[in-house]
C-alpha positions in Angstrom: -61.3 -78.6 118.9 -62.3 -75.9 120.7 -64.6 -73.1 118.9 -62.6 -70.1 119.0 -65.0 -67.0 120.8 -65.7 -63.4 119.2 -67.1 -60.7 120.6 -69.3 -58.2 119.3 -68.3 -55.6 121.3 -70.5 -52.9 119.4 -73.8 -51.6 120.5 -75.6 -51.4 117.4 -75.3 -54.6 115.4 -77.1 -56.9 112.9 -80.1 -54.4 112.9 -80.6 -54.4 109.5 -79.8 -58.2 108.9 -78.4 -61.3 110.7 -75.7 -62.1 107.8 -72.7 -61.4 109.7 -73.7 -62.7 113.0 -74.3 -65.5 110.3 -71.5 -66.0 108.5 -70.0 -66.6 112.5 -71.7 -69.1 113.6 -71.3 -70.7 110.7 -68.1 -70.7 110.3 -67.4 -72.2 113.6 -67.4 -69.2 116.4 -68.5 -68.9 119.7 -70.2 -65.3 119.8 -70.8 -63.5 122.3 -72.9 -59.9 122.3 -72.1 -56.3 123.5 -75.6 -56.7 125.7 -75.3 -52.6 127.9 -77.0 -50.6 125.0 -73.9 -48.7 125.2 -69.9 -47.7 124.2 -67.8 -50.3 126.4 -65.5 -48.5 128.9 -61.4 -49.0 129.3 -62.1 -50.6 132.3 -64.7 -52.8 131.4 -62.6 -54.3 128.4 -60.5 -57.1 130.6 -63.5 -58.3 132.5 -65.8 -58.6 129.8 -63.7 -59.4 126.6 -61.6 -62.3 129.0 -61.6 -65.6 127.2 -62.0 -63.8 124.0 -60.1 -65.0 120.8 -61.2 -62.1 118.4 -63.3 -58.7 118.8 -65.3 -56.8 116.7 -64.5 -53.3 117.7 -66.4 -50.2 117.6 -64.6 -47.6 119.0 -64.1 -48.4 122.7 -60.1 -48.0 123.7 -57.4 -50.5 123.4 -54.5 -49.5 124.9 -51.4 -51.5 126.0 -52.3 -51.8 129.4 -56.0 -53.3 128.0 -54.2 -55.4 125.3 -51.8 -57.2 127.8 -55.1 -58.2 129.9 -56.4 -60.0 127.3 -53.3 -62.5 126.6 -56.0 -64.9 124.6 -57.2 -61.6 122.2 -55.6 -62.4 118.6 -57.8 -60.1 116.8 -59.5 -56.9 116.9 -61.8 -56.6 113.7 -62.9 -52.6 113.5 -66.2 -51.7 112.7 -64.6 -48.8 110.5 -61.4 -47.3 109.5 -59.8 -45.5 112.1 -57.7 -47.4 114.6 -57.3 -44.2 117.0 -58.8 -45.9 119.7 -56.3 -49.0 119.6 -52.1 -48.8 120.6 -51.0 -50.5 117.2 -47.7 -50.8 118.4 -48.8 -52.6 121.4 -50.9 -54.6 119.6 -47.9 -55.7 117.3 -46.0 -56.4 120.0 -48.6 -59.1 121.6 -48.6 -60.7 117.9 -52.6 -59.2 117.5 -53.8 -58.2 113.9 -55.9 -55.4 113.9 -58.0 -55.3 110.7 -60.2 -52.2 109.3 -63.9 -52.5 107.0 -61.9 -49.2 104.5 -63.7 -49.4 101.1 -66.9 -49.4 102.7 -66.7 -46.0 104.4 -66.2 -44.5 101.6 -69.4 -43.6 99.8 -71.1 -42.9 102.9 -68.5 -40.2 104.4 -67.9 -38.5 101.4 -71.8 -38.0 101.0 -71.9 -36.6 104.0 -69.4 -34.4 103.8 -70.8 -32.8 100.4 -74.0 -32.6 102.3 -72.8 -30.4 105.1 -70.8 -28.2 102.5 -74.2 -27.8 100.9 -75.7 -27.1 103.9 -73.1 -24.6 105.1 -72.7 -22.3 101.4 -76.8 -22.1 102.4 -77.1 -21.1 106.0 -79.0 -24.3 106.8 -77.7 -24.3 110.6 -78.5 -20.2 111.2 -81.9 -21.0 108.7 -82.6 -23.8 111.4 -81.6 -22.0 114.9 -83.7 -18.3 113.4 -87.0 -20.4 112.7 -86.7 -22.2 116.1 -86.4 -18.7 117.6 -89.5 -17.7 116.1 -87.2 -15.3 113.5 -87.8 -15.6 109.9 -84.6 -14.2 108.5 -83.6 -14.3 104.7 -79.7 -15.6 104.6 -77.9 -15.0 101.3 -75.8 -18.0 100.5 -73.9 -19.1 98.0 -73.2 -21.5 94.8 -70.9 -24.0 95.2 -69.6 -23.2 91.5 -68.3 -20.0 93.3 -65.8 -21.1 95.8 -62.7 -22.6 96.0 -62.5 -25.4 98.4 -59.9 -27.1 99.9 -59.1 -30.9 100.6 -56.5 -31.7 103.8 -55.9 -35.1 102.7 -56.7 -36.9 99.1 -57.0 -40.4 100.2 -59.9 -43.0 98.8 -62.5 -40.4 100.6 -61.0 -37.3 99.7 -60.9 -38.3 95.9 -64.7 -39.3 95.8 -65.5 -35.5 97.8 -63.2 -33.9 94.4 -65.2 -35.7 92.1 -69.4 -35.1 93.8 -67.6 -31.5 94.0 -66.5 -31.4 90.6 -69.7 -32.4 89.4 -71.3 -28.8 91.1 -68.5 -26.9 89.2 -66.1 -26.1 92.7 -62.7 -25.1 92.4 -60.4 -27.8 94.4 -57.4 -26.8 96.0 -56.1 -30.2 97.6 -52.8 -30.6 100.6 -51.9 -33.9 100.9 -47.7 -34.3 101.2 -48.3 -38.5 100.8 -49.9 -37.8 97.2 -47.4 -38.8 94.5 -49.8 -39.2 91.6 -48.6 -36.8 88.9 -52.5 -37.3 87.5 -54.9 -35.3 89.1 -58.9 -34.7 88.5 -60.2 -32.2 86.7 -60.6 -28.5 88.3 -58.1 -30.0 90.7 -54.8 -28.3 92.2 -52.5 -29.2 94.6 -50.6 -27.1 97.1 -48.9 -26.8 100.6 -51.6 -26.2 103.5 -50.7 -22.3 103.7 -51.9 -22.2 100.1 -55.1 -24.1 101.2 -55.8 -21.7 104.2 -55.7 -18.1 102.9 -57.0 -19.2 99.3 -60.2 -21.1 100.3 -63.4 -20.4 100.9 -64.2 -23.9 102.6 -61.7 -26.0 104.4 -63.0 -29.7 104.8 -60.6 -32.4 106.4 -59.8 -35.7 105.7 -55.9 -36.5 106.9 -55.3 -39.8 108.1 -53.7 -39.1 111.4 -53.3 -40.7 115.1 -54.3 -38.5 118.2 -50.6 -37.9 119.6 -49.7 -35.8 116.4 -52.0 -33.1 117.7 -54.3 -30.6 116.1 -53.5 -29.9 112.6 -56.0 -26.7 112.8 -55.1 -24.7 115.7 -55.4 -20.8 116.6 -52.8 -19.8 114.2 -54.2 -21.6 111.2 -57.7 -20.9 111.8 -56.5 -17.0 111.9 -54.9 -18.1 108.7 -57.9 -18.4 107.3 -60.3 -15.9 104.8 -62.1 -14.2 106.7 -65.8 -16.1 106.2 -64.6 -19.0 105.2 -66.1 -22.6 106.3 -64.9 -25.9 107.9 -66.0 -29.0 107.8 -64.8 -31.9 109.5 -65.9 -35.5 109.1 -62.6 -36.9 109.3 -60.8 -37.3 112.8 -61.6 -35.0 115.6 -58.2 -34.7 117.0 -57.1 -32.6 114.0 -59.0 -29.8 115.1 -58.0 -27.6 118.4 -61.8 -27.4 119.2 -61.2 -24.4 121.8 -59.5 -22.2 119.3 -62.1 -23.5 117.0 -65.2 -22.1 119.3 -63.1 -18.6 119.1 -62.3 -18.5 115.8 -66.9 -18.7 115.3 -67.2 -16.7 118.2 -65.3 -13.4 116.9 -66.6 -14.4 113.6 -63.6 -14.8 111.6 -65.1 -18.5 110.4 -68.8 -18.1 109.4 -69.4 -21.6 110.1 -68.5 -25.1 110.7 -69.9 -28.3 110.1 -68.7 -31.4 112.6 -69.1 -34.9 112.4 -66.3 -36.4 114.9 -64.6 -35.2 118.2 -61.6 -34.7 120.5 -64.0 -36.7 123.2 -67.4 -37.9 122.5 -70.0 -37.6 123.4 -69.2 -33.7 123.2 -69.7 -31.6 125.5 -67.5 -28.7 125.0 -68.8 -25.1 124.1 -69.0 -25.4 120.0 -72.7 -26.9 121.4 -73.6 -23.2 122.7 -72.9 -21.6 119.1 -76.0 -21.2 116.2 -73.5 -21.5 113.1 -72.1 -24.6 114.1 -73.9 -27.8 112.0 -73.2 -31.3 114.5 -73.6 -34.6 114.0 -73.2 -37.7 116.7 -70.4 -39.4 114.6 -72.7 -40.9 111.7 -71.3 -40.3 109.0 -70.6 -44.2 107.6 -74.4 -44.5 109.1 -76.6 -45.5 106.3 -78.4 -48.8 106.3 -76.5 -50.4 103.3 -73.1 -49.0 104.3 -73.9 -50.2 107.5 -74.6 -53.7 106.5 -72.0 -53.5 104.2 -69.2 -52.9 107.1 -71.0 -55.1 109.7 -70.3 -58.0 107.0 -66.9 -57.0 106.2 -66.1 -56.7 109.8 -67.4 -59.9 110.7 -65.2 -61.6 107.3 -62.1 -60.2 108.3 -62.2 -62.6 111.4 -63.0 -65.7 109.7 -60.4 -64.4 106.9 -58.1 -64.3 109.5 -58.4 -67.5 111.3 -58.8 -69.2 108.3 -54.9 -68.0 107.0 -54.1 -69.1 110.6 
C-alpha cells in the first residue's frame, strides 16, 4: 500500500524538536517540507501541494477554487485555531476534514493579551517611542485594580484572560451572546456590547468570527467608546475596521491600542505611523513549549485521522 503524503506547509517547523515530524514518519507518511523560508501563496498551493493526501496548514488560503485543485487533499491539519484562511463549506463539500491544535493556544494568547494590557495601563509603547526620540518624559499610568475591562467574547481564551485579570483585582465586564452559563467568575458581569463600550476603560477582543461578517469595531463603536480608553486585540483582525481605528488614535479619543493580528499581514497600513500603538507580527501562540505543544497536536490530528479512516 501506498504511504499516504503530508505536507508541512509551514515555514517554521520542528525547531524546537523533531517529535512531530517523528511521530509521521513513523506512522507511515510520506512528508514533504514547506522549503521557501516563507508564507505559501494562493497560487502556489495547486502546484506545490499536488499529490498531497493531508496538509499541515499555517495560514496560507484555501479557498474553493484551491480546494477543488487538489482532488487527492483529504485533510488540512491547522497549525492553530482559526480556520479564516480556509472555505469550510467548500472543504465540506469535497468530503475534506479540516482539524484545529484549540487547547494549546490557549495559555499562550491569553498571556499575551494580559501582557499588552499591562503594557498599555503603563505607557510602555509612548515610554518606548519618547526614549528612542532622545525624550525622557514621565507618563502617569494606571493600576489595573482601577479599571473596568471588557471581554468581546468568553470562550476557552477569554475565561483564562478573566481569571490572570481577576487575580490584579480588574473589574470584568464580558459580551458574549453564545454564553449560556448562568455561573460566572468572580468580579465578573455580563452585558450587551453597548454596555461594554461606554462603561470600559479597556476593550480587548476575543470573538470567534469568520472574515465575511465584517468589523465588529468600526467608526461608530470606536466613537462609542470612553474617551481614553484602550484596545487590545489578539484575537482576529478582521473584527476591527483598522482605518477608523488609525482615526479614532489619531484625534485621540482612544489613548492606545495594542495589536497582535490583521486585516492583511504583513501590515502595512497607517496604525505603523502612530507612537501609541503597541504591534506585534502575529505571535501570540509563539512560545517554545506552546509551540511544540501545537506542532505535535497538529501533526496527531493527521495520523488521528487516517487512523479512524
Amino acid at each position: 500500500m501506498k504511504k499516504p503524503t503530508v505536507y508541512v506547509a509551514l515555514q517554521q517547523f520542528c525547531g524546537e524538536n523533531e517529535a512531530p515530524l517523528k511521530l509521521l514518519t513513523e506512522t507511515g507518511f510520506n512528508v514533504k517540507r514547506n522549503t521557501l523560508g516563507r508564507r505559501l501563496k494562493r497560487e502556489e498551493l495547486p502546484e506545490i501541494l499536488a499529490g498531497a493526501d493531508a496538509v499541515l496548514a499555517g495560514l496560507e488560503p484555501y479557498d474553493a477554487k484551491t480546494l477543488a485543485a487538489l482532488p487527492k487533499l483529504r485533510c488540512i491539519s491547522r497549525c492553530g485555531v482559526g480556520t479564516d484562511s480556509i472555505d469550510l463549506e467548500a472543504a465540506k463539500r469535497r468530503g475534506i476534514a479540516v482539524r484545529v491544535t484549540r487547547e494549546e493556544t490557549i495559555e499562550p494568547v491569553a498571556q499575551m493579551t494580559v501582557a499588552m494590557i499591562l503594557a498599555l495601563a503603563r505607557n510602555f509603547p509612548m515610554h518606548y517611542a519618547d526614549f528612542h526620540a532622545g525624550l525622557w518624559v514621565k507618563r502617569t499610568g494606571c493600576l489595573i485594580s482601577d479599571w473596568t475591562i471588557g471581554l468581546v467574547g468568553f470562550g476557552r481564551i477569554g475565561r483564562c484572560v478573566a481569571a490572570l485579570l481577576h487575580a490584579f483585582g480588574a473589574r470584568i465586564l464580558l459580551h458574549d451572546p453564545r454564553f449560556l452559563d448562568g455561573t460566572l467568575p468572580p468580579g465578573t458581569r455580563s452585558g450587551a456590547l453597548e454596555d461594554l463600550l461606554s462603561g470600559c476603560d479597556l476593550i480587548s477582543l476575543h470573538a470567534d468570527s469568520r472574515a465575511q461578517d465584517g468589523p465588529l469595531l468600526g467608526k461608530k463603536e470606536f466613537a462609542a467608546m470612553k474617551k481614553g480608553a484602550y484596545l487590545v486585540n489578539t484575537a482576529r483582525g478582521h473584527l476591527v475596521d483598522e482605518k477608523a481605528l488609525y482615526e479614532a488614535l489619531k484625534s485621540g479619543h482612544l489613548a492606545a491600542a495594542a495589536i497582535d493580528v490583521y486585516t492583511a499581514e504583513p501590515y502595512e497600513g497607517d496604525l505603523a505611523k502612530l507612537p501609541q500603538v503597541l504591534a506585534t507580527p502575529h505571535v501570540s501562540t509563539l512560545t517554545r513549549s506552546s509551540r511544540a505543544a501545537m506542532e505535535l497536536s497538529c501533526a496527531r490530528n493527521v495520523v488521528e485521522f487516517f487512523q479512524k479512516k
